[in-house]
N, C-alpha and C positions, 0 to 999 in steps of 0.2 A: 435055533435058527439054522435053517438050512447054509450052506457054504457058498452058494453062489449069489446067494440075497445080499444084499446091504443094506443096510439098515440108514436110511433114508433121515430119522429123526435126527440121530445123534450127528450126524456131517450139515444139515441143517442148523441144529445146535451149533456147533463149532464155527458155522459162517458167521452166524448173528454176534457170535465174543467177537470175534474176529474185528469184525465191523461195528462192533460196539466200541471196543478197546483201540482202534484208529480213529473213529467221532471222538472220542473222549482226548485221544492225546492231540487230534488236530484242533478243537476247542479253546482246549485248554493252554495252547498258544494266543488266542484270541483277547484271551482276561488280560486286566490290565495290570501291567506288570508292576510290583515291587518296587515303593518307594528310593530311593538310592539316595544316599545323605548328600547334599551338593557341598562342595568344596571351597571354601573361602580361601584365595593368597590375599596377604596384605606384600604390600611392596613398602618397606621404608627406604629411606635415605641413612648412609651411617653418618653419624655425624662428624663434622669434621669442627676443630677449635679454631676460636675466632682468633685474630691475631692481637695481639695485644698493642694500643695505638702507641705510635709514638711519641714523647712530651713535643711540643713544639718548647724552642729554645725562648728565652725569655728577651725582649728587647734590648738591645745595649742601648744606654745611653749617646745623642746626638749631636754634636756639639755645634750648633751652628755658625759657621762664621759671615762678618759679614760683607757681601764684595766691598772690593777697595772702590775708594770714591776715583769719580772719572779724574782725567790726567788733566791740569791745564793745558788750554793750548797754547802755544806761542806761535804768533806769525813769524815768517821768515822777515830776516832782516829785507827792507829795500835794496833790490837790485840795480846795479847801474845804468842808467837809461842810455848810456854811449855803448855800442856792440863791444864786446871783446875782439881787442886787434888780433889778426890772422901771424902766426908767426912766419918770419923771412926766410926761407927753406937755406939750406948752407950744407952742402957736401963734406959727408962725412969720409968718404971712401968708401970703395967698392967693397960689400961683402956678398954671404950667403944669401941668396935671396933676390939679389939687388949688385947684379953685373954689367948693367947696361951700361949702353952710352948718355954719356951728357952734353948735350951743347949749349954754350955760352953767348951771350952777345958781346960788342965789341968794349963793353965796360967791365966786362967780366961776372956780371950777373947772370944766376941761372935762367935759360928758358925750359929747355926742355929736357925728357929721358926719354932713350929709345929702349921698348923690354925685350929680353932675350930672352933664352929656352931656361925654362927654374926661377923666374923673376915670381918674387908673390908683390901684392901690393902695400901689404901691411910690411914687409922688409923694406922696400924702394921708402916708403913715408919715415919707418926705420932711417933709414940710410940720407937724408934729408933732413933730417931733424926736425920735423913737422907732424903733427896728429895725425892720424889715420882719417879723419873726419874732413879736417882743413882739406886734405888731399884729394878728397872726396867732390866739396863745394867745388877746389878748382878745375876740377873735372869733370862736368858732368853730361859727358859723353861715357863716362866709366857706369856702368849700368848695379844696380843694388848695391853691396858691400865689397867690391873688386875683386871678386872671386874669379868675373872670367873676364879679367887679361888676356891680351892675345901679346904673342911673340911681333914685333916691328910695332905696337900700339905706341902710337905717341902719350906720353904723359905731362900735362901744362906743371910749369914749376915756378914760373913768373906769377908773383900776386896779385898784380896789378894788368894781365893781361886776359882778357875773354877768348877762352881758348873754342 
């Protein structure tokens, strides 16, 4: 063969592999691929132990007793149908409480008390010798339980007089 010739078959040849041998590997991408073993997880739970119950306690015995029977009653004895007498007030002297003045009438029976500054009324009834209550009835311009006393207040001490 001359040197400047080419020889035309054999480069011919060599295209055709060429181009064989790329159909063939781009095909052969095509097939279908190879089964692949698929994978199972299981998932369990670990076990955990149960507890073990606890006895419930056995009943004690209950002893019933039984209520006490109700109480008799007793009525109160009959009360006096005449009021209980008011006691007669009598000056005890001046204390704590109960520094006022007193005036008298001309028999020397109490009338009145005049209240000064620290007079309470439970002292003056104190000082009197008469209940807190009694002292109350005879006065009753003195408003609730005598708590508010005023300083110059007249206080009735006569029990026979509607002050």
């Amino acid at each position: 063969m001359p040197m400047g010739r080419v020889n035309r078959g054999a480069g011919v040849a060599a295209s055709v592999i060429a181009v064989g041998v790329a159909v063939a590997l781009a095909l052969s991408g095509c097939g279908r691929p190879a089964p692949v073993p698929t994978v199972t997880m299981v998932v369990t739970q670990t076990p955990t132990p149960t507890p073990t119950p606890t006895p419930t306690p056995l009943p004690t015995a209950v002893t019933i007793v039984p209520p006490p029977p109700p109480a008799t009653i007793v009525p109160n004895p009959d009360l006096p149908e005449e009021p209980v007498q008011d006691s007669v007030p009598s000056d005890l002297g001046p204390g704590p409480g109960a520094q006022g003045v007193v005036t008298y009438d001309g028999n020397g029976v109490l009338l009145t008390y005049r209240v000064v500054e620290g007079d309470t009324f439970f002292d003056i009834a104190q000082r009197f010798d008469v209940p807190q209550q009694q002292l109350l009835r005879m006065n009753p311009q003195i408003e609730g339980v005598g708590l508010d006393i005023s300083i110059n207040e007249l206080v009735n001490l006569n029990i026979y007089a509607n002050f």
